[in-house]
N, C-alpha and C positions, 0 to 999 in steps of 0.2 A: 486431778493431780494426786497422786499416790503419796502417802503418806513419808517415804526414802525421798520424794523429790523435793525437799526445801530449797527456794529461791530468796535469791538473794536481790535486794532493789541497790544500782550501784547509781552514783551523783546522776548519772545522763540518761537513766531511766531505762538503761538496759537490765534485761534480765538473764541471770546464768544460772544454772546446775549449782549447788554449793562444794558438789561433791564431782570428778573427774574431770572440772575443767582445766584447762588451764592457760597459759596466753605465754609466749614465748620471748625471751626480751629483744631490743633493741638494741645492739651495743654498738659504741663510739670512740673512739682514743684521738685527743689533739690536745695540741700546745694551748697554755693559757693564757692568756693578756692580761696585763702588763705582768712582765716577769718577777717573781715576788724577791728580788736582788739581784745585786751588779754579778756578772758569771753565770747567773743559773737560771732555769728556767722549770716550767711545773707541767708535766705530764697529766693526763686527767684521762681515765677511763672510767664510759656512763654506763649504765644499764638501763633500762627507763622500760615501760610498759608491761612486766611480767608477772604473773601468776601464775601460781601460789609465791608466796613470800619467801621460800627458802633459794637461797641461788649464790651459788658459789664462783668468786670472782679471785684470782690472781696474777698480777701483774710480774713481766720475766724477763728477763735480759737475757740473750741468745737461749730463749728457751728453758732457762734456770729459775725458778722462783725466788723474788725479791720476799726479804722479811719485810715483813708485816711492820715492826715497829718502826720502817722507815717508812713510811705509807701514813695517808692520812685520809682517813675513810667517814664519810658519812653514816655507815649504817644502812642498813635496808628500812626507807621510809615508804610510808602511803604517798600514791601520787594524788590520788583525790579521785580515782576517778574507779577502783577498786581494783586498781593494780601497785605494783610496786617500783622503787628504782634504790640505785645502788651508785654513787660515784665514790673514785678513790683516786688521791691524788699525790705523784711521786718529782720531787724538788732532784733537779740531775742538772750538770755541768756544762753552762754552753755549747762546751765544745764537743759531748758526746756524742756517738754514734745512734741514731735517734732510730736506725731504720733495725736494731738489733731486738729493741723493745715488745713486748706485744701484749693485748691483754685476753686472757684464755676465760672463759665463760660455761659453768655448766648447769644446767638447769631441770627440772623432773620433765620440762614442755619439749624438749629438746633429743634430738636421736645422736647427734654428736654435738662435740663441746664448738662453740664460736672462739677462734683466735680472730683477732683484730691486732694488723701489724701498722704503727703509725706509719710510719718510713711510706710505703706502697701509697698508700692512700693520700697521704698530703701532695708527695710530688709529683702523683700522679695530677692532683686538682692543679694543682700548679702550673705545669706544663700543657694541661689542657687551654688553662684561662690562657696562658700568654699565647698559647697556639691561636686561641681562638678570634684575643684581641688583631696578631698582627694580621689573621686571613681578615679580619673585618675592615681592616685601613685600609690593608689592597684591594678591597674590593670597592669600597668608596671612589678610594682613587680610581681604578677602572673605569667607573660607574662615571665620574666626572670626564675620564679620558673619551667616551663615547659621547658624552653630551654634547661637549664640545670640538668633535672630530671634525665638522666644518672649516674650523680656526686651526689651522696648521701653528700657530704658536701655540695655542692652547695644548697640544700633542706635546711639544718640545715638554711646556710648563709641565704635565701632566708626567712623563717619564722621569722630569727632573725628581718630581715630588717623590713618587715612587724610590728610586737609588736614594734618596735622603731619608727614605722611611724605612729603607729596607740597611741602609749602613747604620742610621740608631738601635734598630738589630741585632748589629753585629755585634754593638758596643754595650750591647747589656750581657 
């Protein structure tokens, strides 16, 4: 090892370059639980796993950057693991436009900046699970309607169930 290559021992026993590496972050944006008051709720963008330590976070409303002093930022901490993270977290109005939001990201590891738009991502997971819950009922159901295809009532019971799973459906 050459005298420029100093390494670094980081908690999990990996070893890196001290010098050109770098690790790219991971960013997040979602609602927080429980809402920190009646009306409002708290936005939170993460940045988690990146190196070097410098990384520049700003959170924007249709693309506008929010000040700063409405913002409540943790800082760029050690994760323990010799990387860094970064969350910042923005208190907004029930009723707002949530999908306007986003959080922009730029880092030295990085060739262009990471936007994270909540809006996209939540209702996308949203629509996926209940997509996914109701194809799983109908298939059960199915699954029963053939087991029981011998028993011509069991047919009848089985399409009833079906229309009754499929009108709660409707009603969500």
């Amino acid at each position: 090892m050459g005298e420029s290559e100093v390494w670094v021992l980081l908690v999990f026993g990996v070893f890196l370059p001290s010098y050109g590496v770098s690790e790219p972050p991971v960013v997040s944006m979602f609602i927080d639980s429980p809402p920190p008051g009646p009306n409002l709720q708290s936005l939170t963008c993460v940045a988690t796993g990146f190196y070097p330590k410098s990384l520049k976070m700003i959170l924007r409303i249709s693309g506008a950057p929010i000040s700063e002093d409405q913002i409540k930022s943790t800082g760029v901490r050690p994760s323990g693991d010799g990387t860094y993270n970064l969350s910042k977290t923005l208190e907004v109005l029930e009723n707002e436009k949530l999908n306007e939001y986003d959080c922009y990201v730029t880092h030295s590891s990085l060739k262009e900046p990471i936007i994270v738009h909540l809006g996209v991502h939540w209702v996308f997971w949203l629509l996926l699970s209940v997509g996914l819950l109701i194809g799983i009922i109908v298939l059960v159901c199915c699954c029963l309607c053939v087991e029981n295809r011998k028993d011509a009532s069991a047919i009848f019971v089985c399409s009833d169930l079906i229309c009754s799973c499929l009108s709660l459906c409707d009603s969500v």
